[in-house]
Steps between C-alpha positions, in 0.01 A plus 500: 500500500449827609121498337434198707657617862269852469200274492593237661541808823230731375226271299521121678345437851843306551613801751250471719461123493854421580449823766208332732636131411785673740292636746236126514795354588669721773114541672501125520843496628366726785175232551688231500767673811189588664396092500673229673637365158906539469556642140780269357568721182403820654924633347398378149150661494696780630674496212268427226309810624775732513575386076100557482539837585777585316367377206214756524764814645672440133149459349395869628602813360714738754652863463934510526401625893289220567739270329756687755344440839436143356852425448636686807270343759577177312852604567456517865326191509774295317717652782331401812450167316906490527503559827222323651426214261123580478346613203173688660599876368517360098215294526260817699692787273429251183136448589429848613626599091320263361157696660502731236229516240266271799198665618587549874112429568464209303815341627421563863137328441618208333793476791197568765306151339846297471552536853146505635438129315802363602455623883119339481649189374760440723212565781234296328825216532566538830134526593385197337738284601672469208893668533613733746481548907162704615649612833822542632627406878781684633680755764454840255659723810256716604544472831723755673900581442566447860337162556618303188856686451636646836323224728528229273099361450392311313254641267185344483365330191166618314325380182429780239345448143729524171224335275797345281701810512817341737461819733198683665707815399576362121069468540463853624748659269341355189173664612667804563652533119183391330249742663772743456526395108177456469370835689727678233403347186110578566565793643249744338236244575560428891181526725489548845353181518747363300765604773232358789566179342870498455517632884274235630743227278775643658389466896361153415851425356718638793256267746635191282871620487547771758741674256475873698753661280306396177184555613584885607632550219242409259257647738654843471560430100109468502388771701751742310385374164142523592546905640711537169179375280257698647697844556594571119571790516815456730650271235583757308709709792872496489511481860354174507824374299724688696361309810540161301883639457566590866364121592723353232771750635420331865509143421812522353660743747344242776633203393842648417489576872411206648807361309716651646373535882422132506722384750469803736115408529599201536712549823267773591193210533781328703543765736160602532428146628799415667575862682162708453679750248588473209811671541436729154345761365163579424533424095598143578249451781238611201606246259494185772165610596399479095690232451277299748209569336649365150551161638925569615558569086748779625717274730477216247752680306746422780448172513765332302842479594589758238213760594356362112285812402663776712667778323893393559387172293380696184697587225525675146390207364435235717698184533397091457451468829206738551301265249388265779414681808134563553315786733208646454568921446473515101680801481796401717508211246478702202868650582642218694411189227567740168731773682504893559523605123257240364230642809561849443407403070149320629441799767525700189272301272213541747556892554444486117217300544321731750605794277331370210166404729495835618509620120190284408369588821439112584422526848382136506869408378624722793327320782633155365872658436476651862336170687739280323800693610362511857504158467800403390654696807406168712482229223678387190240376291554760218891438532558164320624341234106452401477741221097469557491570866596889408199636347683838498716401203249468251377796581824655461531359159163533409488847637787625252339382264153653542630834617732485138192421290300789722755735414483396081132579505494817656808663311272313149199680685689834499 
């Protein structure tokens, strides 16, 4: 029995087949979200995955410290499964394990075609005809604080494409993550027409969705990516990663803030419109005037009877409640939905991440790891019970494992 476990995990492909039957499944979970189709068995596939990658975490060989971390994330997991009845922290903790012995490269290509086929086809659907709503009519609020809140307007109704997508934003944001994905994988073969093209896609899409938020950010994403192809020699400078850490540092810091001023921006918008002052000081004055530009995300925290997403409402580890209430700060959500203890744990795993990037020197990793966190300061995409919306944990996974095998062939080397 023993003979036929060792090569069942070291000699059979069943490892990595049972691995990226896993990871098929969760991208289409994340395809089929993105359509207007309501999953009915979305909790069993949920399931069925998470035994999937179990199956290949006990097929893989791990050290006693690996086996460690395993268990006591695992742990913690369990825990806030007590408390808040949702299983998110096995299932990503799980599937983040099972990465090891996966070529980060080849797993982020074949997650790069998954997603780009099934975005086409849900397009090609809703183009033809066939399935799915081309354009979307509605009030999306972009018309100012005063006259649709204070004064009571009524906001005025425009049509924006979604080309199948339910949202112009669900449109923009899938844009957003494949160039992103895509930009990484080929990296080392990027052109500057090559960004030209992905640019010009990216204007043409914003006219069809008006999306600003995604459409800056994929524009800066671009232009850094492009500056980091062409000036090599910077990749290699440890100040470059120490300026990805200070904007990681930021986000965070940012959104931790905005948590808990919420309300006083709130009432100082009031004020300001009501008595021409504010009637605070210059910090929160700051923060309304950013929060206007990011669509009222910073307000929207106050919005619920409870203050949902403010700092009095988090907790060590969450509670059932927070499961339900939506807003759009990914970061606030990270320690509101999962709790203090669970956010500080994922807060750690991507400090790790950006550690081991700066080790390889990966600066194309660093301007994904840096845009995505910029990004998930105003949306929640990455945040979600979608284990293939977060390309970030593969490459955590996948990263161990590379920068373990790295580390075997220089010490056989020496």
């Amino acid at each position: 029995m023993k003979d036929i476990y060792r090569r069942l995990r070291e000699e059979s492909p069943v490892p990595r087949l049972v691995f990226y039957i896993g990871l098929t499944i969760e991208l289409l979970m994340v395809i089929i979200d993105k359509s207007n189709y309501i999953n009915p068995i979305e909790g069993y596939l949920f399931r069925l995955t998470f035994l999937l990658f179990t199956c290949k975490l006990l097929l893989t060989r791990y050290e006693w410290r690996e086996w460690a971390l395993i268990f006591a994330m695992e742990a913690v997991g369990f825990l806030s499964y007590r408390v808040t009845g949702a299983n998110d922290i096995i299932r990503v903790v799980t599937f983040v394990a099972a990465c090891k012995g996966i070529p980060m490269r080849e797993a982020l290509k074949y997650t790069f075609y998954v997603t780009l086929a099934g975005c086409l086809a849900i397009v090609a659907l809703a183009v033809t005809g066939i399935y799915g709503d081309i354009s979307l009519t509605q009030a999306f609020g972009h018309e100012s604080l005063e006259d649709t809140i204070y004064i009571g307007e009524q906001a005025a109704a425009e049509t924006r494409y979604t080309l199948g997508m339910g949202h112009p934003n669900a449109l923009s944001c899938m844009f957003f993550m494949l160039t992103a994905l895509g930009v990484y994988v080929w990296f080392e073969r990027m052109k500057w027409y090559s960004y030209l093209f992905l640019m010009l896609l990216n204007v043409g899409l914003y006219l069809l969705s008006r999306s600003k938020t995604s459409m800056l950010i994929t524009a800066a994403y671009l232009c850094g990516a492009c500056f980091l192809t062409f000036a090599k020699r910077l990749r290699k400078k440890t100040v470059l990663y120490v300026c990805g850490l200070l904007v990681f540092v930021l986000c965070i810091a940012f959104s931790v803030d905005a948590a808990v001023c919420a309300q006083r921006v709130r009432e100082a918008q009031w004020n300001e419109f009501f008595y021409c002052n504010p009637r605070d000081n210059k910090h929160i004055v700051l923060l309304g005037k950013i929060d206007r530009h990011i669509s009222g995300r910073i307000v929207s925290l106050a919005d619920s009877d409870n203050n949902d997403g403010m700092i009095q409402t988090w907790s060590a580890f969450s509670c059932e409640n927070n499961m339900n209430y939506y807003f759009d700060m990914g970061w606030v959500k990270v320690f509101y939905r999962y709790g203090v203890i669970p956010g500080i744990l994922y807060v750690a795993a991507n400090l790790l991440l950006l550690w081991r990037l700066w080790r390889r020197r990966d600066a194309g990793g660093l301007i994904l790891f840096v845009m995505f966190a910029v990004y998930t300061v105003v949306e929640a995409h990455l945040i979600s019970v979608y284990i293939g919306r977060n390309y970030l944990l593969l490459m955590m996974g996948c990263e161990a494992a590379a920068q373990k095998a790295q580390g075997d062939s220089t010490l056989f080397a020496k």
